[in-house]
Residue, then its C-alpha position, 0 to 999 in steps of 0.5 A: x227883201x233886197x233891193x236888187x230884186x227885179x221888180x217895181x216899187x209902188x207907193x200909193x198915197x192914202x193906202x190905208x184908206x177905203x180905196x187904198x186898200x181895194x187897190x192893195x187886194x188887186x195889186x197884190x192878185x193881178x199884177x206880176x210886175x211889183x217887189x213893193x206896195x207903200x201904202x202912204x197915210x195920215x193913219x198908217x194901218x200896220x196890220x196891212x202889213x201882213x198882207x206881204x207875199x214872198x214876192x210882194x213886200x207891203x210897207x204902210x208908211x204914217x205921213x202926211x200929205x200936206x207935209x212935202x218932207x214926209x212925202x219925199x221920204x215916202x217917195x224915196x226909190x218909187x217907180x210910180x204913185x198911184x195919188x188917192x189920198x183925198x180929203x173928202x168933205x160935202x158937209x161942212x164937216x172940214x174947215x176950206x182952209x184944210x180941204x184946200x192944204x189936203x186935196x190941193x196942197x198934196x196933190x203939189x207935193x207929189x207933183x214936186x216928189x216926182x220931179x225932184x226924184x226922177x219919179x216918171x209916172x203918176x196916176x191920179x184918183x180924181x173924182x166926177x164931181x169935177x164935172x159934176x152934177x152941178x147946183x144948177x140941177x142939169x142932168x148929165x146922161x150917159x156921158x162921156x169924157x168929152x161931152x159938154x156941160x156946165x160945170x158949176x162948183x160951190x162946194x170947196x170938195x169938188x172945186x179943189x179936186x177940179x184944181x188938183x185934176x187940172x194941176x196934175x194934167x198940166x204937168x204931164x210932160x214935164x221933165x224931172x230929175x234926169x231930164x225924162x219927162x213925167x207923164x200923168x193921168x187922171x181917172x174919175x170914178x162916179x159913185x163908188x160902193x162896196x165893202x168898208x164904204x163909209x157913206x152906205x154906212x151912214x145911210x144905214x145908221x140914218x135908219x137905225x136912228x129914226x127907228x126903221x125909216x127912211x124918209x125918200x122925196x129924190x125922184x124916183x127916175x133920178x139916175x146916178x152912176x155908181x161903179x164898185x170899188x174893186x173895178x176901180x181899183x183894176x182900172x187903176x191897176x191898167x192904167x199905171x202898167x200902161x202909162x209905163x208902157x204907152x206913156x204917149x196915149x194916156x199921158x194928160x188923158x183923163x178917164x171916167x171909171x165904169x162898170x156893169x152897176x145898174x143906174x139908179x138912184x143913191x136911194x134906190x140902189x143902197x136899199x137894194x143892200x139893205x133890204x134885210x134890216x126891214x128899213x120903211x120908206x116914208x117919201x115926201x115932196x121934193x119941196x119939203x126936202x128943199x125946205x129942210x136942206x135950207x134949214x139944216x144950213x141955216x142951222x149949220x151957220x148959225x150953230x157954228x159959234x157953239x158947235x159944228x151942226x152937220x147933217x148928211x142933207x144940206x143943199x148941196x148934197x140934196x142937188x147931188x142926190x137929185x140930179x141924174x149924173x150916169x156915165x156911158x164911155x169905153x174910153x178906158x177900153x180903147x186905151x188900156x183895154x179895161x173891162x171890170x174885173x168883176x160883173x155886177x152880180x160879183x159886185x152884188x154879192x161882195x158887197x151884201x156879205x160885207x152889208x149882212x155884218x152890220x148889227x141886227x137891231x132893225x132886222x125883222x123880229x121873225x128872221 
């Protein structure tokens, strides 16, 4: 494709990655205005390559966040960057140190791509836990970007994405090379779901593993807002056109992502996916969780000279789990004209053909 050819240059960092490729699909579908999507990741997936039309040339770049010579090479002739590669971690999974260089450190480096190339707009891909829910167990109901709550981060995933989000609204208005100013947002999804999500994935396996049961003690009135990857994905499609073409209204805003997705709890609403395998609930008390969470991160700690012991339950992903956190806002709407690109049912219906390829060990033996 030749490099006089009308049209915009977008990079997207973590582009071969869950998100990444829902906003590759959307890009490709719904947005007129692009001649070439750079998907920019650790794993550069070179089949998504295929993906190129006539009019859109997809390029998946191997690089490294952490690495600000790979980022502005990566970088080199983009007209905006949508920043989604994250390091995401709430298991102890990932060293501090490394979740701090990812999440932080890269956010940086983009920052400092932009100014050192003339780059004018940047789209960040925050996360809820910025706000929230906190340790503390304080419920957060329908809320809005403005509504006050006591943010309390113990977690080293949340509490770098709270810098990075800072960090990137912070530098809207800074001048880059050229002297333009760069304008930024931040938008915050709450629980993302939909095909290729690892973690409905791991609810799944978790049940396999224990022959078919689900041990459930969450509250059974625990809301928790939860918003299907490609409505994401369109809300970040909006906001890039309209940050280029209303810089002065979503520059240093930040959104919460939203759809039609039912309130539920994580518990309830993967099951909701999952019914066909046959899973049983066993539920217990509340307290009895608690006890295990405290035990598994005992075991965490006391594992660590011989091995790296990290299960899905812990306290922090237990407080997670059951404090209500659901979101209530048409901030998106008013500023950029979002609404999803696809309702619940299309959402139900995307993600169940996708659930439905998992294997058939569990499912019952008379289907």
């Amino acid at each position: 494709m030749s490099s006089d050819k009308p049209g915009l240059v977008y990079l997207i960092t973590g582009g071969c990655g869950f998100l990444g490729q829902h906003l590759l699909t959307v890009l490709l579908e719904k947005d007129d205005e692009v001649k070439e999507i750079r998907l920019f990741d650790k794993i550069a997936d070179i089949s998504l390559q295929s993906h190129s039309t006539e009019r859109v040339k997809v390029v998946a770049i191997k690089g490294d966040i952490t690495d600000y010579e790979n980022v502005l090479d990566s970088c080199q002739g983009a007209d905006l960057i949508i920043h989604a590669a994250s390091l995401v971690d709430v298991w102890h999974r990932v060293p501090e140190k490394t979740i701090q260089a990812v999440n932080v450190g890269g956010t940086e480096n983009v920052i400092n791509a932009c100014v050192e190339l003339g780059i004018q707009y940047l789209v960040y891909t925050s996360s809820m836990e910025v706000v929230g829910p906190n340790v503390k167990g304080d419920a957060f109901i329908r809320g809005d970007e403005e509504t006050p709550y006591k943010i309390c981060h113990e977690m080293p995933y949340p509490k770098s994405k709270a810098e990075a989000e800072e960090m990137v609204l912070k530098a809207n208005g800074i001048k880059v090379k050229g002297g333009q100013p760069l304008y930024t947002c931040a938008l915050r999804p709450t629980g993302i779901y939909g095909e290729n999500h690892q973690l409905m994935k791991d609810f799944y396996q978790m049940g396999v593993r224990t022959g078919g049961w689900l041990i459930r003690g969450v509250p059974q009135n625990t809301e928790h807002g939860r918003v299907y990857a490609g409505n994401v994905a369109w809300m970040h499609v909006l906001a890039a056109r309209a940050i280029r073409e209303h810089p002065e209204k979503l520059g240093g805003e930040v959104y919460f992502c939203y759809d039609d997705s039912p309130y539920k709890s994580y518990e309830d609403f993967n099951m909701q996916f999952l019914s066909a395998f046959n899973f049983r609930s066993l539920r217990v008390p509340l307290w009895l969780l608690w006890f295990q969470a405290c035990v598994n991160d005992l075991l965490h700690w006391a594992l660590q000279p011989v091995c790296n012991f990290t299960p899905l339950l812990n306290r922090y992903t237990l407080a997670v789990a059951s404090t209500s956190f659901t979101v209530k806002t048409d901030k998106a709407q008013r500023h950029f004209q979002y609404s999803p690109l696809y309702d619940w049912d299309q959402c139900r219906l995307r993600t169940q053909k996708w659930v439905d390829t998992f294997p058939l060990e569990t499912r019952s033996k008379d289907e």
